[in-house]
C-alpha positions in Angstrom: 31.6 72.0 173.8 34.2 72.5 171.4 37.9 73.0 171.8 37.7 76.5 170.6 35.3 77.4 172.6 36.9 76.4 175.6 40.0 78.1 174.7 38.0 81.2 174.3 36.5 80.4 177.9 40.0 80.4 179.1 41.5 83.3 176.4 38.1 85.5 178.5 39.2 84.5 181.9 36.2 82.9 183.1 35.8 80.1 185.7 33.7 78.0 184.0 36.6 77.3 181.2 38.3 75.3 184.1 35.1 73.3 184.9 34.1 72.5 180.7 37.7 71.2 180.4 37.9 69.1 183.4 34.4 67.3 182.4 35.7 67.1 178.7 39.1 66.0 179.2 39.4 65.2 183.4 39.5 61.3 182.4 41.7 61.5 180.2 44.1 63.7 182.2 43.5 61.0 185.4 44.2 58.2 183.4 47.9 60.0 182.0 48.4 60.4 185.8 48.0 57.5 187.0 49.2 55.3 184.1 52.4 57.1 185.7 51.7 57.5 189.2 49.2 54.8 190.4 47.8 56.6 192.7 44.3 57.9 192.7 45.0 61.1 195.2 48.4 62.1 193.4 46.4 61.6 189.7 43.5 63.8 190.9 46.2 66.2 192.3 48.3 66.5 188.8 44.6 67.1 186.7 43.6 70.4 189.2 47.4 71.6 189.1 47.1 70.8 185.3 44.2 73.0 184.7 45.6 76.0 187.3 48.8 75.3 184.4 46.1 75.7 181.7 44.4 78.5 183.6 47.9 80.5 183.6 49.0 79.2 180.1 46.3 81.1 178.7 46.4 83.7 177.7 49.3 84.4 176.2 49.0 81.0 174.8 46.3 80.1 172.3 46.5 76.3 172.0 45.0 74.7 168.7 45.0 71.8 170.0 43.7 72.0 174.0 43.8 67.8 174.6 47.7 67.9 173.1 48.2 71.0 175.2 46.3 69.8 178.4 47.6 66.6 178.0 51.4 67.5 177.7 50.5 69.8 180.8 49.2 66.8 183.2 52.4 64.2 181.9 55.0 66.8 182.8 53.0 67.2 186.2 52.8 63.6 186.7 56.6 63.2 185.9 57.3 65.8 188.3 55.1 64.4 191.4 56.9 60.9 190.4 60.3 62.6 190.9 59.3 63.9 193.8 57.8 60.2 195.2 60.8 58.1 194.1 62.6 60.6 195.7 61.2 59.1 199.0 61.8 55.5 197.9 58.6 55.1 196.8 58.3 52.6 194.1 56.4 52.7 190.1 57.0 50.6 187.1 58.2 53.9 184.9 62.2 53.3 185.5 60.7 49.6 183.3 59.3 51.6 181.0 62.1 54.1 180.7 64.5 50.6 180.1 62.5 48.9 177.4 63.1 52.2 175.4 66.4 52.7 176.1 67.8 50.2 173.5 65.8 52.9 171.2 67.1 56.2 172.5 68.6 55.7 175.6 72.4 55.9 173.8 71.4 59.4 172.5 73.9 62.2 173.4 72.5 65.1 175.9 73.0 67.2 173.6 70.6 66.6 170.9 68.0 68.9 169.9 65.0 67.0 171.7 62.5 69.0 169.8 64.3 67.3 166.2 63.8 63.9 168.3 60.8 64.0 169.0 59.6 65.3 165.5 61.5 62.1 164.4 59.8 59.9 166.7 56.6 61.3 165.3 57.4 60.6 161.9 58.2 56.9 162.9 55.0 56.3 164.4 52.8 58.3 162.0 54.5 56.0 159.1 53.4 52.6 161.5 49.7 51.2 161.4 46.9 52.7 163.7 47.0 49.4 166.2 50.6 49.4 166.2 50.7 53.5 166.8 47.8 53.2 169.6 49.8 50.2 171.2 53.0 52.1 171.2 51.2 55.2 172.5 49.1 53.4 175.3 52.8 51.7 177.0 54.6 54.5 177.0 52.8 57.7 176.7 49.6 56.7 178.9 52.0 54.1 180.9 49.4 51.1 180.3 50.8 47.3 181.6 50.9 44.6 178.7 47.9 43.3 180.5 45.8 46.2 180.3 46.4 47.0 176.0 45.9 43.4 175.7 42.7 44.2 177.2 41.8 47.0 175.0 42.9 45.5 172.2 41.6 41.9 172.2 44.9 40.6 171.9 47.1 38.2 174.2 49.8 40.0 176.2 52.6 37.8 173.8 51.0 39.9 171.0 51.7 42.6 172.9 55.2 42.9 173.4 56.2 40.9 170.5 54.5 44.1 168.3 56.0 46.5 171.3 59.3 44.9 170.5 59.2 45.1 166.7 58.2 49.0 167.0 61.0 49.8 168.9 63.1 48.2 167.0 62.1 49.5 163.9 62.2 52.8 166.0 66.0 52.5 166.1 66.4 51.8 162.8 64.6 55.0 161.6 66.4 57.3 164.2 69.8 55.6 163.3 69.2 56.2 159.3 67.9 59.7 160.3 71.5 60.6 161.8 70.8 59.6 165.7 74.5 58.0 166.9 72.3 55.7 169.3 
């Protein structure tokens, strides 16, 4: 089923909307979560409060794009639930993945307009290669281990971060020319 049609699913208020989205996008959703989480019952947990997010976005909200918008919904869940488990002691490799990109934009002043930074960040990686985008993307949007895009991607995890490295570096560069004090 298409995208717009599930919107309209959701934009009509019936129940099946939830059930089309979870079988179209419910893995992809479970893998964001747990890719943050690493847990199956907390990942299952963020997709259902994701959709009931989805369920009360809409209306007012017409997303054009319902994997973006579901998507975004399920990470700030996930982030959220991890907050709340590390607020236990619990432990998760995301404060690692929060430090490899701090030497990008972990100087950046609070009060920048995140919206401007993220467009800029966009920019960045729309300008780099697809495998070097999708690589990028799948360690620190999806929360993947070196091991696992090595994996994916037929490479060898050295490939890995040595391209991981290079992107964030070049990533500074761009946000520094574009005005970032970093």
């Amino acid at each position: 089923m298409e995208d717009a049609a599930i919107v309209q699913l959701f934009w009509d208020r019936s129940e099946e909307a939830i059930a089309k989205a979870r079988d179209k996008y419910g893995g992809l959703c479970r893998r964001i979560a747990m890719g943050v989480l690493h847990s199956e019952e907390d990942a299952e947990e963020c997709v259902s409060d994701a959709l009931l997010a989805l369920w009360n976005a809409i209306p007012p909200q017409r997303p054009g794009h319902l994997w973006a918008f579901l998507g975004r919904l399920v990470r700030n869940i996930a982030l959220d639930r991890y907050d709340y488990n590390t607020a236990q002691r619990r432990c998760s490799p995301f404060p690692a993945l929060l430090d490899e990109l701090s030497d990008c934009v972990g100087g950046a002043d609070e009060e920048v307009d995140l919206h401007l930074l993220g467009q800029a960040i966009s920019a960045y990686l729309a300008a780099r290669p697809a495998v070097q985008r999708q690589v990028f993307l799948q360690r620190y949007w999806y929360c993947a281990s070196i091991q696992e895009i090595a994996d994916r991607f037929h490479f060898t995890p050295s490939k890995v971060k040595s391209m991981l490295r290079r992107t964030r570096l070049g990533l500074r560069d761009h946000l520094i020319k574009e005005g970032y004090e970093l």
